[in-house]
N, C-alpha and C positions, 0 to 999 in steps of 0.2 A: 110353242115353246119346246126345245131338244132339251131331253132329260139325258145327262150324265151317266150311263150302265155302269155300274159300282162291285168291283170285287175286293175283297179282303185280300191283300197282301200280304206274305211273310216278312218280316223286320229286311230278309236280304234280298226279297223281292221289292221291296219298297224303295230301301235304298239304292241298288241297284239302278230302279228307273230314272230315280233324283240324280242319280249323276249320270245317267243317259242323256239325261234330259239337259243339265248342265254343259256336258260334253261336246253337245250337238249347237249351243248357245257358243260356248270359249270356240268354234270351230271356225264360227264367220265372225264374231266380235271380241275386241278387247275384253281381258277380263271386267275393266272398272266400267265398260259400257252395258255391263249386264247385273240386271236387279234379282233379290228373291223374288220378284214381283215375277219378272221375268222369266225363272225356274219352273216358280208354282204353275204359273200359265201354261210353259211348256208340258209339264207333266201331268196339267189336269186338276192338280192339287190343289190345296188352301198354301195362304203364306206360313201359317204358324204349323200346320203340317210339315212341309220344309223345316222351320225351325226342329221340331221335336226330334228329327234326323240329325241335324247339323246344329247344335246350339249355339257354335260358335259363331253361325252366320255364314254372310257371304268366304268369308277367307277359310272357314273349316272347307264347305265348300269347296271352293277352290284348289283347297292343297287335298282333300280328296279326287278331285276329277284329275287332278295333274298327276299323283301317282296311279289313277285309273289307265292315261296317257303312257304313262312312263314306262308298264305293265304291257301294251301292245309295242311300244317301240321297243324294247327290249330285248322280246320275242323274233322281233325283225330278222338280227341274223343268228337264230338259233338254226342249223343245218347239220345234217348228218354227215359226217366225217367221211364222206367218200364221191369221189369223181372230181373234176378239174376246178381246183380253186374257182377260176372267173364262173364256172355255173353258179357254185357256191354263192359268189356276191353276187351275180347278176341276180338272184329271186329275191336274196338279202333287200337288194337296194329297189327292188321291183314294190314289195313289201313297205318300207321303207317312203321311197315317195310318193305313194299311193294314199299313207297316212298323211304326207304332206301337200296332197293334193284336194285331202277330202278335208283337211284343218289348217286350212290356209292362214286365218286372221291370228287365232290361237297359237298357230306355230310360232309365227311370227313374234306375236307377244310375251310367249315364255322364252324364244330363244336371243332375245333382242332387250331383253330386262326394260327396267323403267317401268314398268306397272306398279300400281298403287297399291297391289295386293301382291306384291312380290315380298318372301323374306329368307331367311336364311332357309327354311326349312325346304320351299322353293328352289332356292337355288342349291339345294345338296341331290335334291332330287332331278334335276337337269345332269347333275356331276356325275348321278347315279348310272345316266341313261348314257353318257358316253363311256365309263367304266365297264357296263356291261360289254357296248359294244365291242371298244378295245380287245377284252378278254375274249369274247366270241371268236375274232379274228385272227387272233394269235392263236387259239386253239385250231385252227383253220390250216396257220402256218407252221402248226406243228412246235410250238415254244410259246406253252403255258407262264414261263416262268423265264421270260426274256431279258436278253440283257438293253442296258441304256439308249441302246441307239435302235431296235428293232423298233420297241415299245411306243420309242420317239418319232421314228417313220408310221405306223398306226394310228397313234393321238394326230398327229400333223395331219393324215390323208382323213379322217374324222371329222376337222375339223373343217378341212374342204369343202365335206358332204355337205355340211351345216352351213358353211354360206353360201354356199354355190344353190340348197336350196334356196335360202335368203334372197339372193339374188334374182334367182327365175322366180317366185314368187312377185320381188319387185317387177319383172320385166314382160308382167304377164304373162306370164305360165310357158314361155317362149326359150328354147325350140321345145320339140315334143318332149313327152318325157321319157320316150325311149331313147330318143336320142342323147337327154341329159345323163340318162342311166349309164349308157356306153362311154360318153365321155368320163364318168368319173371313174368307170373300170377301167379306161384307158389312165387316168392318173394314178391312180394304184398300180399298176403295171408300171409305168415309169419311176415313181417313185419307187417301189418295192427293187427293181432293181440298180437303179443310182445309187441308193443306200446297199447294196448289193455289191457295188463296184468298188468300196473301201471298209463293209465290214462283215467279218468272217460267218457273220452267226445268221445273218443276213441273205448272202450269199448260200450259205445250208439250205437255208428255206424255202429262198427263191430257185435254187436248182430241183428241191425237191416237188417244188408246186409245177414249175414248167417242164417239167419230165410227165405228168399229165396230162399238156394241154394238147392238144392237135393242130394241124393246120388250119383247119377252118373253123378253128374259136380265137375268139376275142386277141387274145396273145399274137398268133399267127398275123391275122388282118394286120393287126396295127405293127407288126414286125415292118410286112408289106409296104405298107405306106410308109412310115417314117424313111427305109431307106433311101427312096431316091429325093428324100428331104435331104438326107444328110451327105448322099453320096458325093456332092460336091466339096465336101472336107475333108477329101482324102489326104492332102497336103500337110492335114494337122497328124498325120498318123508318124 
């Protein structure tokens, strides 16, 4: 018979584990497919140990480990204010779907609602983790305090990330995810500057960002290829 090695835990060590432990549960399974049974077991613990932590139960629970989540994707694109934008978001989104790769089920279930343990508190804290990003980004582009349409190209390419992971999640993890990475830095690019091509604030931004990049980053490559996509539209000119 394996005897359990027993240490005393501090209240934030304890906790801590319980939602490690949680974390590591909502990462491959639905939330409403996972029990305190299911917790305790992970972390070694009794059920009503669990409780004493979470009295609320499974849904304290839960809306603890999601803003546990909420607290690493956040972080995501916190970067230092200097060198070429797309570096900037390529670690961002490196970051980023790395969490999405290691919480596949979980992702899925908080960003796709309908769960049984979903509530408003839930859903402010999802609202919370694209607000962050937004802001992050902007700060990036240098307009903390953007107007209507920059703001609006940001939430939009955000919103991108979010289902485009959604999507290679559905399609099997398919293409790599360096590959997914670069495409959506290529969407940001394009969208950043379409919304560039009719608005002023925009246009600031994006001149100031690509006055950093170089040829042989992200920016430059896909300069490359698009044109002789396009170059047969000279007629429209």
């Amino acid at each position: 018979m394996t005897v359990r090695a027993y240490r005393r835990l501090s209240v934030e060590e304890r906790r801590a584990q319980l939602l490690d432990a949680a974390l590591s549960l909502f990462a491959h399974r639905a939330p409403e497919d996972v029990s305190l049974d299911d917790v305790a077991e992970t972390a070694g613990v009794s059920r009503p140990l669990v409780y004493r932590y979470f009295p609320g139960g499974k849904q304290q629970l839960y809306e603890a480990a999601l803003r546990s989540a909420a607290d690493i994707l956040e972080l995501c694109f916190a970067e230092p204010q200097a060198g070429p934008l797309t570096q900037r978001l390529s670690r961002a989104l490196d970051r980023y779907l790395a969490f999405v790769d290691e919480h596949s089920a979980g992702f899925s279930a908080l960003l796709q609602g309908g769960s049984v343990v979903e509530t408003s508190r839930t859903t402010a804290t999802v609202d919370g983790i694209r607000r962050a990003a937004a802001d992050a980004i902007l700060l990036h582009l240098g307009a903390p305090q953007p107007g209507r349409r920059l703001r609006m190209m940001v939430r939009t390419w955000i919103t991108a990330v979010e289902a485009a992971s959604l999507i290679w999640i559905d399609e099997g993890k398919q293409p790599g995810i360096d590959q997914l990475r670069d495409w959506l830095l290529d969407q940001f690019i394009a969208l950043l500057t379409a919304t560039a091509a009719t608005d002023p604030e925009t246009a600031a931004a994006a001149r100031a960002a690509l006055a950093l990049e170089s040829p042989q980053g992200p920016v430059g490559v896909l300069a490359r290829r698009v044109i002789p996509v396009v170059s047969g539209a000279a007629h429209l000119l």
